[in-house]
LUMTI-941291 format. One record per residue (C-alpha): x, y, z. Coordinates in steps of 0.25 Angstrom, whole numbers, padded with zeros to 4 digits, always signed. Layout:
XYZ ...
This chain:
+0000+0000+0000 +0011+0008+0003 +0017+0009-0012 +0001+0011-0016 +0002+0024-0008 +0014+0029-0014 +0008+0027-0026 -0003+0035-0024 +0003+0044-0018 +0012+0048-0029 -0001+0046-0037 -0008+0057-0030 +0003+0065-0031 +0005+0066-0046 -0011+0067-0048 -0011+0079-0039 +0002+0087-0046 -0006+0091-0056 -0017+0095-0048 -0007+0103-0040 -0006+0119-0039 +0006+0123-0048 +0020+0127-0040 +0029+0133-0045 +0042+0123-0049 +0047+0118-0041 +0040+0122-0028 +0035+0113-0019 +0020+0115-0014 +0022+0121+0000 +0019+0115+0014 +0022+0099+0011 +0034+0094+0017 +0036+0077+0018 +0029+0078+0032 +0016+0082+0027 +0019+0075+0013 +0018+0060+0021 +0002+0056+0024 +0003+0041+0031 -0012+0034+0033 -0015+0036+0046 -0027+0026+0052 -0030+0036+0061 -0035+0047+0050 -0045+0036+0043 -0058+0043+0039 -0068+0032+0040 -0078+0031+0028 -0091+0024+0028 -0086+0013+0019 -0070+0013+0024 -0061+0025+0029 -0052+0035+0021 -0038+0044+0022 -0034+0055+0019 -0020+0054+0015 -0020+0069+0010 -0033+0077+0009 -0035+0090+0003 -0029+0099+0014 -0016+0093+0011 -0012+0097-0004 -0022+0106-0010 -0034+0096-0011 -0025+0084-0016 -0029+0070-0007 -0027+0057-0006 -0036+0048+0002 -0037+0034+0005 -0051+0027+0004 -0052+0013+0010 -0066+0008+0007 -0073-0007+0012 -0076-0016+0003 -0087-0014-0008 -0090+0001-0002 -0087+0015-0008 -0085+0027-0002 -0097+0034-0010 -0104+0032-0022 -0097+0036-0036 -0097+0052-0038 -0087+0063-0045 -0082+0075-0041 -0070+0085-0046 -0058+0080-0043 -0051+0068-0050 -0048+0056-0040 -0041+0045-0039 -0041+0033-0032 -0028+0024-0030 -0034+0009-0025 -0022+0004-0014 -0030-0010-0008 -0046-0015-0012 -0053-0016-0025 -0061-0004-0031 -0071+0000-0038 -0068+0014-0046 -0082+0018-0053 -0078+0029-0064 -0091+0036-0072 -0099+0023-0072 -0087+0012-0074 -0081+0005-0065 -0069-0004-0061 -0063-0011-0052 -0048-0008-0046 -0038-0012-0036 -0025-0008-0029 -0015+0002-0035 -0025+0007-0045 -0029+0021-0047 -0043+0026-0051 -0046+0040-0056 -0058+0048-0054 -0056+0060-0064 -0065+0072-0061 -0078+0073-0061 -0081+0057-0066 -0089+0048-0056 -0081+0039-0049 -0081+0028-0036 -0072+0019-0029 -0078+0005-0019 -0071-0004-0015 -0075-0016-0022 -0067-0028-0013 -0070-0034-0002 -0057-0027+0005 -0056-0012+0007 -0053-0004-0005 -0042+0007+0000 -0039+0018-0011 -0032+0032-0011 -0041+0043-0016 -0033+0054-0021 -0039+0066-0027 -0038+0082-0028 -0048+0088-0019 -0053+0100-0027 -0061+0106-0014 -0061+0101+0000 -0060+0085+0003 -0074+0082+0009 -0074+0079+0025 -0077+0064+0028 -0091+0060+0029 -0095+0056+0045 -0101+0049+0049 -0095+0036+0045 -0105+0026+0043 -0097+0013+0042 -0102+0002+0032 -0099-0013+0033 -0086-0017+0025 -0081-0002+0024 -0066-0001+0027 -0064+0002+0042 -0052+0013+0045 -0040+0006+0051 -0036+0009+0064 -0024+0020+0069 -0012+0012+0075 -0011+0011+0090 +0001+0019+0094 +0008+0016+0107 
């Protein structure tokens, strides 16, 4: 999972750069520094969803709108129904089997697979396994991220958040 990260990491990156506010050459954007550059999961920021939890890796505060989330959905649930908005998306499967719905078609994909969402088209993701389905959403923001819907209703099968680490 580790090198499925990196990747998409780098991935969100180079999808962003040319999303990114022009500087002038050879200016580095102001304010980042290689503390504030590093997001590790942490188990103790989960946001539970009805249907599994999610993390915010980088939400929109961070750099100008530009997030990367990771959705971890129970098997055979969706965190909502099909739907379009502005923004392109895209969705980078790490562990589960997915569904992507795109203007009507669908198909079915698994780990180390990107889907896109271009702007404006209807699109979905459910998990279509019978094991959680855990996928980094990462997508340009172009007003603010919407607050997490409370409260959580949970739903039989739904992926439960883990647990923080018992420190000493």
């Amino acid at each position: 999972m580790k090198a499925s990260l990196l990747f998409a990491g780098c991935l969100a990156a180079s999808a962003f750069a040319a999303d990114s506010a022009p500087q002038p050459a050879g200016a580095p954007a102001p304010g980042y520094t290689l503390a504030n550059c590093i997001h590790r999961f942490d188990p103790s920021a989960v946001v539970p969803t009805s249907v599994g939890y999610q993390f915010w890796f980088a939400d929109s505060a961070f750099a100008g709108g530009q997030t990367v989330k990771l959705s971890v959905v129970g098997p055979h649930l969706a965190t909502h129904p099909p739907h379009r908005h502005a923004e392109d998306e895209f969705f980078f499967i790490l562990e589960g089997t997915a569904e992507f719905y795109l203007d009507g078609q669908r198909q079915t994909a698994g780990p180390m697979t990107l889907l896109y969402c271009p702007s404006w088209h209807e699109h979905g993701i459910r998990n279509a396994g019978d094991t959680d389905l855990k996928y980094l959403v990462i997508k340009k923001y172009l007003g603010p991220v919407p607050a997490a819907s409370a409260p959580v209703q949970p739903v039989p099968g739904a992926a439960r958040p883990p647990r923080p680490a018992a420190t000493p």
